[in-house]
C-alpha positions as CSV (number, residue, x, y, z in Angstrom):
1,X,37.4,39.7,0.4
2,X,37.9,36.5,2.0
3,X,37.6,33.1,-0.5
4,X,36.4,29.6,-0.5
5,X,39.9,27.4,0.2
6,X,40.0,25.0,-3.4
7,X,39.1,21.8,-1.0
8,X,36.0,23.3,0.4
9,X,35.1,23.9,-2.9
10,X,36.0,20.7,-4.5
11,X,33.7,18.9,-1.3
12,X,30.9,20.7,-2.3
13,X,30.7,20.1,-6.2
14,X,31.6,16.4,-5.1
15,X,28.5,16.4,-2.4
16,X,26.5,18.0,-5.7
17,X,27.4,15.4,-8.0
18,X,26.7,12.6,-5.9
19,X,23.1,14.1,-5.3
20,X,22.5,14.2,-8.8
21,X,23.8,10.6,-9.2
22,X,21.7,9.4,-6.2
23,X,18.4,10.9,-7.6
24,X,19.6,9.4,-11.3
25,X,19.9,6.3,-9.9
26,X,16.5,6.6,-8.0
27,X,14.8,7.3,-11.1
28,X,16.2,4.0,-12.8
29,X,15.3,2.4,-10.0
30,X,11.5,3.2,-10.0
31,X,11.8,2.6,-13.9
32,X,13.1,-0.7,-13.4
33,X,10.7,-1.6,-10.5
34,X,7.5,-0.2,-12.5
35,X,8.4,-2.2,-15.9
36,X,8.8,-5.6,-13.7
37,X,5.6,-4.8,-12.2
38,X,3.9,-3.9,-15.1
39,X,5.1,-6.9,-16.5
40,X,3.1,-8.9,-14.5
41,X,0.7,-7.1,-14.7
42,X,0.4,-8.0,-18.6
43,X,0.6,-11.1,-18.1
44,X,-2.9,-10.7,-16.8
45,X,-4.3,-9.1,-19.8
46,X,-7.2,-9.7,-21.4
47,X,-8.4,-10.8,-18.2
48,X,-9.3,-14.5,-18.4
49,X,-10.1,-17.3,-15.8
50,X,-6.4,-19.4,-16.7
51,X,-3.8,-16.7,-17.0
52,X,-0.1,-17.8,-16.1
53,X,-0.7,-18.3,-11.9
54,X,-4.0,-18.9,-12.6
55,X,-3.8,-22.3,-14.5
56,X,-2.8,-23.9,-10.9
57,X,-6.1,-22.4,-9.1
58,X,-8.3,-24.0,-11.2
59,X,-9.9,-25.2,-8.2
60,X,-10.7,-22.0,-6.5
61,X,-11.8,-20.5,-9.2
62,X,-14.0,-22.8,-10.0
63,X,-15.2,-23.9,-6.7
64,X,-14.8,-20.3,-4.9
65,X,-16.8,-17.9,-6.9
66,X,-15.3,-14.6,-5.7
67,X,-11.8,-15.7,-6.5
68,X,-11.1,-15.1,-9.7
69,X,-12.4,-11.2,-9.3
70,X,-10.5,-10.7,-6.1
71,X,-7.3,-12.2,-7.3
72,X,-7.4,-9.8,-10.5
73,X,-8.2,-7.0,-7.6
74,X,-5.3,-8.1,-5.9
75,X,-2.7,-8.2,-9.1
76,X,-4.0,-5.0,-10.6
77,X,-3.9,-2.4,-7.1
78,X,-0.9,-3.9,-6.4
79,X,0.7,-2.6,-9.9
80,X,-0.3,1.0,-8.6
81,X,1.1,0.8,-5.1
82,X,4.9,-0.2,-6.1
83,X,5.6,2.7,-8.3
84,X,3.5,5.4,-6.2
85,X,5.1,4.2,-2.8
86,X,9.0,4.6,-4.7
87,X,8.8,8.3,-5.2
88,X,7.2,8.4,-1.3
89,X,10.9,8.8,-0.8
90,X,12.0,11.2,-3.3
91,X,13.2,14.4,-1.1
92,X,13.0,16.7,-3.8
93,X,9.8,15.4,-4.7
94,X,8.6,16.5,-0.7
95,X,10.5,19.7,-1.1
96,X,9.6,21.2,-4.5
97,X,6.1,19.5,-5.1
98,X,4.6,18.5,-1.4
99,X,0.9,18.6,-3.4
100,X,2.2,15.7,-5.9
101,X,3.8,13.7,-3.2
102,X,0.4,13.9,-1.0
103,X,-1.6,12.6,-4.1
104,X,0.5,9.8,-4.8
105,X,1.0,9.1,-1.0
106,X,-3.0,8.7,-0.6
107,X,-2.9,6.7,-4.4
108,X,-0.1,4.6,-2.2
109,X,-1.9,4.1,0.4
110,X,-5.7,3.5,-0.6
111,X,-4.4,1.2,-2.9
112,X,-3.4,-1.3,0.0
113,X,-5.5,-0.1,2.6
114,X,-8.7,-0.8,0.3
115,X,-8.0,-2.8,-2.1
116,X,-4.3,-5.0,-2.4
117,X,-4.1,-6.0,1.4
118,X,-7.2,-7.1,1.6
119,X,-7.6,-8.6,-1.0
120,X,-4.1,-10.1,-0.7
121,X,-5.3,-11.8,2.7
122,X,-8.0,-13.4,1.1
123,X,-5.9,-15.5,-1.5
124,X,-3.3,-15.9,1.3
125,X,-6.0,-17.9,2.9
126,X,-6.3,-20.5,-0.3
127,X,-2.1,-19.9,-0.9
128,X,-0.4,-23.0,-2.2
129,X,2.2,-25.0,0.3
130,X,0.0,-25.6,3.0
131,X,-1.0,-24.0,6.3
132,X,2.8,-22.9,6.7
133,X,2.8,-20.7,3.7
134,X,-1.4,-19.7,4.3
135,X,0.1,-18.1,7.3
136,X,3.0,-16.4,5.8
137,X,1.3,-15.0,3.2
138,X,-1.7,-14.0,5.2
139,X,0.6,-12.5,8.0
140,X,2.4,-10.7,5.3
141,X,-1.0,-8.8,4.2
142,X,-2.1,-8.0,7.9
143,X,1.6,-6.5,8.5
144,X,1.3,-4.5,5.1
145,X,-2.3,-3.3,6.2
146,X,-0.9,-2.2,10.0
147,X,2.5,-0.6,8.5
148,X,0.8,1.6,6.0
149,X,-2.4,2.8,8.3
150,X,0.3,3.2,11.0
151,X,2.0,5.8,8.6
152,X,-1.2,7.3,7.7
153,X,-2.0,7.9,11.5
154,X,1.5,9.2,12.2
155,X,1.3,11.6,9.2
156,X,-2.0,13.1,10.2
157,X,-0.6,13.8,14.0
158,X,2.9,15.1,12.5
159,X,4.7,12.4,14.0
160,X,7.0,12.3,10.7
161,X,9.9,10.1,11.7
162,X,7.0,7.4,12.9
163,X,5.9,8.0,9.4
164,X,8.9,7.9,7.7
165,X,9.4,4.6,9.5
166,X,6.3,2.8,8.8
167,X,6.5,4.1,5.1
168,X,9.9,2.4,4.8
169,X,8.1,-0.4,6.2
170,X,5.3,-0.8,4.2
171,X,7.1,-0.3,1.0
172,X,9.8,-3.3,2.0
173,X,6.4,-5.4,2.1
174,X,4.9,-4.0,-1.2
175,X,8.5,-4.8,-2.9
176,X,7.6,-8.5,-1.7
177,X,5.3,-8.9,-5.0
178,X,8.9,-8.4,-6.7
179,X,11.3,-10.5,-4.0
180,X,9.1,-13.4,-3.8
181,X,9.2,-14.0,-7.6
182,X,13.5,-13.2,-7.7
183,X,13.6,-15.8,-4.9
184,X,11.5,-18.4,-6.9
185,X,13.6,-18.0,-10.4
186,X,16.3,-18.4,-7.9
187,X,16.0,-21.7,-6.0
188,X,14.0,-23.4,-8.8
189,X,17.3,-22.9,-10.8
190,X,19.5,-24.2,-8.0
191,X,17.6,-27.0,-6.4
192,X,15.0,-27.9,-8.7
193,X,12.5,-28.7,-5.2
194,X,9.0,-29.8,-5.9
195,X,6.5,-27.2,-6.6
196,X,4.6,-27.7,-2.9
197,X,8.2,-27.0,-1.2
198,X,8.7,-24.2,-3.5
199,X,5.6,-22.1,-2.3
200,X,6.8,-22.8,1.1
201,X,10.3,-21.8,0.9
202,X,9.0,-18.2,-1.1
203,X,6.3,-17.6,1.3
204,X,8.6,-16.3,3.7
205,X,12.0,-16.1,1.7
206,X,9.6,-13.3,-0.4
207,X,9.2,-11.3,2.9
208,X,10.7,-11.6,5.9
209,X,14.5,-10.6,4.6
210,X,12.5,-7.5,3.1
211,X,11.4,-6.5,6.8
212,X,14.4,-7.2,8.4
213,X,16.5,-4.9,5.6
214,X,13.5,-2.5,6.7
215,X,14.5,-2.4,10.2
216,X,18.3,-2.3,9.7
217,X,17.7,0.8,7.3
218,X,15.1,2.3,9.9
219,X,17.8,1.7,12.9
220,X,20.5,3.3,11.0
221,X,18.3,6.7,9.8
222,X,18.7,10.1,11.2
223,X,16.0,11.5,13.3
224,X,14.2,14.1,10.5
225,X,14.6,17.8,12.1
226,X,11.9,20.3,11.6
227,X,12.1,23.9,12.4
């Protein structure tokens, strides 16, 4: 009866326990992620006309009557997509429960498809920082929009590296809501700019290096196999 050699067998408990520390740390992750979301999400709560962001849009909320109901729109879908769209990449998840993954992947993405991007457009257009930042922050809603009906599409023809790509995608923009406040703590702490120049600097600082990790994480992924 021929046995394991000791180093084989030492590999594969070591290949075992990093699994289980991946998928621990992936759960703290999407805990972490979901509590600063849904702590921005209370901030918004009661709902009220000069919450936190709100109390420099006085202006468009009071001259723009749809505003104020589009921008809650906007804050509250967007607390659904970022934890549904994390566990879009839990493997096991895919493997063991493909029903749950499907519900939360169509939660994911009729969330932003209907509701966060364009809704997230439409306060781009009266964004802070001038026509600069109006364009980064509207560009950033179109390319959410695209990325995510793109994986849709590619997930309905079975095209599911396309989809794996544009999911990665689409989630690097839907972690913007959480980069784009980091990079604000960040370089009002630093350089103390004025507020204009701070909306400027996080309209793209909040997004861009989020795609381009995307694509470096996309361009170093192994084709998916399927028998």
């Amino acid at each position: 009866m021929k046995t394991t050699p000791k180093i084989f067998v030492t590999i594969k408990r070591q290949l075992w326990f990093n699994k289980r520390l991946w998928n621990l740390l992936a759960l703290v992750c999407l805990a972490f992620f979901s509590y600063l979301m849904l702590a921005i999400v209370a901030k918004y709560i009661p709902i009220g006309r000069e919450n936190n962001f709100l109390l420099i849009k006085q202006t468009e909320v009071q001259s723009v009557p749809v505003y104020l109901f589009i921008f809650y729109i906007h804050v509250f879908s967007a607390g659904f997509a970022l934890p549904a769209g994390f566990t879009q990449f839990n493997t096991r998840l895919l493997r063991n429960h493909p029903k749950v993954h499907r519900i939360l992947g169509y939660i994911y993405v009729l969330s932003i498809l209907v509701l966060a991007a364009p809704s997230g457009f439409f306060i781009g257009i009266f964004a802070n920082g001038g026509m600069v930042a109006k364009t980064s922050f509207v560009t950033l809603s179109i390319l959410w929009f695209v990325f995510t009906f793109k994986a849709i599409q590619a997930i309905k023809k079975k095209q599911y590296q396309s989809h794996k790509n544009y999911m990665i995608r689409s989630y690097a923009l839907t972690l913007s809501a959480l980069s784009l406040r980091m990079w604000k703590v960040i370089i009002v702490s630093l350089l103390h700019p004025a507020p204009m120049d701070t909306y400027v600097v996080i309209s793209i600082l909040g997004w861009i290096p989020n795609y381009i990790i995307a694509e470096y994480i996309i361009s170093k992924n192994k084709p998916i196999k399927y028998a």
